[in-house]
C-alpha positions in Angstrom: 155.3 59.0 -89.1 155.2 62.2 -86.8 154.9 65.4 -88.0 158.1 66.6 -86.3 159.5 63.2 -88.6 157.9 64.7 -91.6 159.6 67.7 -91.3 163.0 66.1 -90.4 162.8 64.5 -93.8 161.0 67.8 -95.4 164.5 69.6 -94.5 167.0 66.9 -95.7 165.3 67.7 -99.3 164.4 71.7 -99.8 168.0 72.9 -97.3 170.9 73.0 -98.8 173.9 71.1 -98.3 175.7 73.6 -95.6 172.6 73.8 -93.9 172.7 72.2 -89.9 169.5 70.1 -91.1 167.5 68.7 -87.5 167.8 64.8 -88.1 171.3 63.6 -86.5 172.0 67.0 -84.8 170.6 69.0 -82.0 172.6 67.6 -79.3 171.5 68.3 -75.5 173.2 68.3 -72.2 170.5 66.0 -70.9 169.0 63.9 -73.1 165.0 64.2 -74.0 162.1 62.3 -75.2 161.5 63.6 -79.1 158.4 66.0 -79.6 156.2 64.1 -81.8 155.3 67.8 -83.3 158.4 70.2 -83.2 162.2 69.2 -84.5 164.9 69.7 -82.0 165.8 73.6 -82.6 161.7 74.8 -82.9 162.3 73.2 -79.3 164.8 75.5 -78.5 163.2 78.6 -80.1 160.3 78.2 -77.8 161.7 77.8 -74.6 163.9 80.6 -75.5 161.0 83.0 -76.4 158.9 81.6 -73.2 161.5 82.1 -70.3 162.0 84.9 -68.3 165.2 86.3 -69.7 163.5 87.0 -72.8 160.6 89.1 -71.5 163.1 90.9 -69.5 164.5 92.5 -72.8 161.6 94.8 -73.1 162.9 97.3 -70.5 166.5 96.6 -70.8 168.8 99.2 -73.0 169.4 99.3 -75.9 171.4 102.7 -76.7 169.7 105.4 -74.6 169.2 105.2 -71.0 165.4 105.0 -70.0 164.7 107.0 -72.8 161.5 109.4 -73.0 159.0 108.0 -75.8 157.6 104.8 -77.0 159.0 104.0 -80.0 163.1 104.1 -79.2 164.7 100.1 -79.1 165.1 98.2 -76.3 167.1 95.1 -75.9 163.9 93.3 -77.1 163.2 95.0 -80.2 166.6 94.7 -81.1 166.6 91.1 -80.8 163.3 91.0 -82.8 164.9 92.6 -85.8 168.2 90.7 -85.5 165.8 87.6 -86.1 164.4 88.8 -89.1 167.3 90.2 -90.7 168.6 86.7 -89.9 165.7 84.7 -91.2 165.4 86.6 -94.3 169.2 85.8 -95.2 168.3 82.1 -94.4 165.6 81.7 -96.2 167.2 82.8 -99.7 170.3 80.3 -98.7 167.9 77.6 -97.5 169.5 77.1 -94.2 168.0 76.0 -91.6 165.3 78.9 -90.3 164.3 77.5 -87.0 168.2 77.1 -85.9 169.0 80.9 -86.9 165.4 82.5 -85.5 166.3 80.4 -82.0 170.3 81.7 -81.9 168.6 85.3 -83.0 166.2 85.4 -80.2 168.5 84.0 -77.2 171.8 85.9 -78.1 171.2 88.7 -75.6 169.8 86.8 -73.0 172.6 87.6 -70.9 172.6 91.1 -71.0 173.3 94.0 -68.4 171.0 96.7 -67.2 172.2 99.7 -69.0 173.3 98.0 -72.0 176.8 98.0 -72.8 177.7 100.3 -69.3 176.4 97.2 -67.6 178.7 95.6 -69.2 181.7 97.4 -69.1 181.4 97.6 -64.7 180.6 94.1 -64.3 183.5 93.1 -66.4 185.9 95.5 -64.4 184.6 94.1 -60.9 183.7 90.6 -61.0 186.8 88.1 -60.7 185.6 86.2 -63.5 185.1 89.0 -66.1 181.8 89.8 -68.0 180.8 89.5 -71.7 176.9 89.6 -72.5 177.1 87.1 -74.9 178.8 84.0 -72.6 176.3 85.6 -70.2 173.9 84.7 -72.3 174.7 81.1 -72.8 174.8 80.7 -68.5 171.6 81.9 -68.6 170.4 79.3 -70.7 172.5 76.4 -69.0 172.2 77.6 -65.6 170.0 80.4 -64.6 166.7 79.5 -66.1 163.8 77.3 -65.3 164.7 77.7 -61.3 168.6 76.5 -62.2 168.1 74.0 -64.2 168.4 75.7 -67.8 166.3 75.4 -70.5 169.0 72.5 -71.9 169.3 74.1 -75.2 171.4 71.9 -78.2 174.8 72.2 -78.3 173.9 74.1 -82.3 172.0 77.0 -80.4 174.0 77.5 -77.4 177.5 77.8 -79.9 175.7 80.3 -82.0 174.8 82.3 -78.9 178.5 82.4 -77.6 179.8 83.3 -81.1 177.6 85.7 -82.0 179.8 89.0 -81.4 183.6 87.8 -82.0 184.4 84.3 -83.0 183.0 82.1 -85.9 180.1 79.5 -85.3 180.1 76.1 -86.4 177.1 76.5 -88.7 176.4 78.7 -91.0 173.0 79.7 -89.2 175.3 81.1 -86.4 177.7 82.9 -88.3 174.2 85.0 -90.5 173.1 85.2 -86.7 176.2 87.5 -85.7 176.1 89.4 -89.1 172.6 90.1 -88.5 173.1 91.4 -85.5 175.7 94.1 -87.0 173.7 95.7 -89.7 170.3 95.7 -87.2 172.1 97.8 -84.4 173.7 100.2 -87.0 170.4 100.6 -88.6 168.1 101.0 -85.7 170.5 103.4 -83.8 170.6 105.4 -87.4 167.2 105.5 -86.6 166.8 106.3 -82.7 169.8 109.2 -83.2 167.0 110.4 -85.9 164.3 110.6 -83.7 166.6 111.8 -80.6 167.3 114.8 -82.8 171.5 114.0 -82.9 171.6 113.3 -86.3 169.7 114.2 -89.4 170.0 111.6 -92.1 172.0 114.2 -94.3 174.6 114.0 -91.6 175.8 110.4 -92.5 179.1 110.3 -94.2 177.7 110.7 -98.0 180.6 107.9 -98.8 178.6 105.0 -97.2 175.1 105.7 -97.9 175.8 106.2 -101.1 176.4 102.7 -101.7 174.6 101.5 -98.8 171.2 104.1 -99.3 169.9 106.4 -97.3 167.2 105.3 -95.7 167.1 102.4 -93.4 165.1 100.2 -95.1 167.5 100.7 -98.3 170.8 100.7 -96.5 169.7 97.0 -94.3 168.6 95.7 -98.2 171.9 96.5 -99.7 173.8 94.7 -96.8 172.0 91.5 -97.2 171.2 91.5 -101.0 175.4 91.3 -100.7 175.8 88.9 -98.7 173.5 86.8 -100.3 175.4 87.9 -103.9 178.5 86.0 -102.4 176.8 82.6 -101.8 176.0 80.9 -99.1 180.1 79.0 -98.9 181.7 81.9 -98.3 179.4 84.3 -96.3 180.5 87.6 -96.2 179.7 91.0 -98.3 181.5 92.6 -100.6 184.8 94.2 -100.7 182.7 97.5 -101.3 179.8 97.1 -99.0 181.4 96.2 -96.1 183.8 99.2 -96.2 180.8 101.4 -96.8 179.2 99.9 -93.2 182.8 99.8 -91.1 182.2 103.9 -92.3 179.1 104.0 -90.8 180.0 101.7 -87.9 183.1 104.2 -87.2 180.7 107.0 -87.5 178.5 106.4 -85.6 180.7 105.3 -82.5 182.3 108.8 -82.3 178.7 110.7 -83.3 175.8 108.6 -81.2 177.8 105.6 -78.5 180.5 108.3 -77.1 177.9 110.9 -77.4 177.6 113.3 -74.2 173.9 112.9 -74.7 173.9 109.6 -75.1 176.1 109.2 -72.1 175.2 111.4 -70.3 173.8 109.2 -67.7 176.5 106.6 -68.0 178.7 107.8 -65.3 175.4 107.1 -62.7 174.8 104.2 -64.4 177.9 102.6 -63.7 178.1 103.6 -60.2 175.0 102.1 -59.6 175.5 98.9 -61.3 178.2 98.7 -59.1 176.6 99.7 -55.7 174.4 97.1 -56.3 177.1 94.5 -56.3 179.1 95.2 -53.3 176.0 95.3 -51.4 175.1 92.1 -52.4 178.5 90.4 -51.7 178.3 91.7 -48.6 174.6 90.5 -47.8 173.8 87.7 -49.9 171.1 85.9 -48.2 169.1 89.5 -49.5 169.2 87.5 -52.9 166.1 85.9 -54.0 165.9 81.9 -53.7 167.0 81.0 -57.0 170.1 82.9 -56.5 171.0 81.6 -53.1 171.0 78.2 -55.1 173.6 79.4 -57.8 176.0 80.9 -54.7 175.7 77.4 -53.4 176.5 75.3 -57.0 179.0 77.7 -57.6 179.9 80.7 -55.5 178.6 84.1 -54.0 180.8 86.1 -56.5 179.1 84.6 -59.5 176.3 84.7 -58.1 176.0 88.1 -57.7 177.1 88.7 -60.9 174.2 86.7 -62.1 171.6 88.6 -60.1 173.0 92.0 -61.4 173.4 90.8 -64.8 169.3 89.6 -64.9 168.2 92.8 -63.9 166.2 95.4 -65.7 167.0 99.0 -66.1 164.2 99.7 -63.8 164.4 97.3 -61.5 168.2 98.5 -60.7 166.6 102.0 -60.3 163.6 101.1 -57.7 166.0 98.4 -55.8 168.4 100.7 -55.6 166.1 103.5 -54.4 164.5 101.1 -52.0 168.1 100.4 -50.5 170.2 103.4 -50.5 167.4 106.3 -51.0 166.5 107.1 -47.9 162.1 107.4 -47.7 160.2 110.1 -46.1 158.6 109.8 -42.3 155.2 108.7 -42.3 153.0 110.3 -39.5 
């Protein structure tokens, strides 16, 4: 018997019975030879956390634009704590860890430079719309491993594509996009902090105090109540999910439409934008792997892709190198 067998049977006795146990799921595109040593969604988690989308994250934005210190979140560390928030809540409902940690760590995959302003432009200008998160399962399908994908189960990939507004079909998936809610409040809580926006005393006193106030307290009190309501019928409490809508509300009209924290939006946007027309217009600019996506699909999409992949700095210095004009060199 394997060791990935082992642990096939390993799961169908300590999960629970809503858990998406490995043996008779992890469906794939193209089928594959079994890994004597990993179970179908370890698979997944690993090529997720080897490919190049995933490294990109580190310089991609989180809230602030290129911000000035070391220790504000980027797309990366975001995902990192949306995995643990995520594992911790599966772990106390026995559900299956290695499926949520592998939707945690790919369900940004797809997206934009400049976070959400990314977003917003490529939406507006591409024919085919733009949202991050089915970004992030083309990525995974399409744009990795030179176009080939990473040929992720069908499990992962649906968590991934649910994991801001529509409802998984396993219960990893669903944690996965609750996760992801009470991280991002949390850390940007915390980045506002540091930014010198907010002080903590500046939270409306209604939600922290039954959430906490601290971070640590308020993201305990969020999972200890979903994990109060049982694992059936996830969801927190009447209270507690009231209390973080408050905070939610808050901190969209104190920190996201922020003139600080926008205050580069406007430039963001426009170069985001740039970028893309230029490209339309002078595709064969596009590296290799990009050229092949215009030709499975077409240029529009293509572009789109090659914006979307794009770190904050690599935006900047492409765009300098094509628009900025340089200085003679005697």
């Amino acid at each position: 018997m394997t060791i990935r067998e082992q642990t096939e049977i390993m799961e169908l006795g300590m999960l629970c019975e809503d858990a998406c146990t490995s043996k008779g799921t992890g469906r794939r595109v193209r089928s594959e030879a079994k890994c004597p040593i990993r179970t179908e969604f370890q698979r997944d988690r690993d090529r997720i956390l080897h490919c190049n989308a995933f490294r990109r994250l580190k310089q991609k934005t989180q809230v602030f634009l290129s911000p000035v210190g070391d220790h504000y979140r980027t797309r990366l560390t975001h995902t990192l704590e949306v995995s643990q928030i995520a594992r911790t809540i599966a772990r106390a409902f026995r559900l299956n860890e290695d499926l949520t940690e592998a939707i945690a760590l790919g369900h940004d995959l797809g997206h934009t430079p400049f976070g959400h302003s990314g977003e917003y432009v490529l939406n507006e200008i591409c024919p085919y719309g733009f949202t991050h998160y089915l970004q992030s399962v083309r990525v995974v399908d399409y744009i990795e491993n030179n176009g080939n994908g990473l040929n992720l189960t069908y499990e992962v990939k649906n968590g991934i594509a649910c994991h801001t507004n529509k409802v998984a079909v396993t219960k990893e998936g669903y944690i996965v996009r609750l996760a992801d809610k009470i991280a991002y409040i949390n850390h940007d809580i915390d980045d506002a902090i540091r930014a010198g926006m907010l002080k903590e005393e500046d939270l409306p006193k209604s939600a922290t105090d039954i959430l906490g106030h601290s971070k640590s307290q308020r993201i305990t009190t969020l999972i200890t109540s979903i994990l109060d309501n049982g694992v059936s019928d996830i969801h927190m409490s009447d209270e507690v999910k009231k209390a973080h809508d408050d905070l939610r509300s808050f901190m969209f009209a104190n920190v996201y439409k922020n003139s600080v924290a926008k205050a580069e939006e406007a430039k963001a946007k426009a170069l985001v934008e740039k970028l893309y027309l230029y490209f339309l217009r002078n595709p064969e600019k596009m590296p290799e792997e990009y050229k092949k996506i215009m030709k499975k699909f077409d240029k529009e999409r293509a572009v789109c892709d090659y914006i979307a992949g794009m770190t904050d700095v690599y935006a900047v210095n492409l765009y300098n190198e094509l628009f900025i004009p340089k200085g003679w060199k005697i």
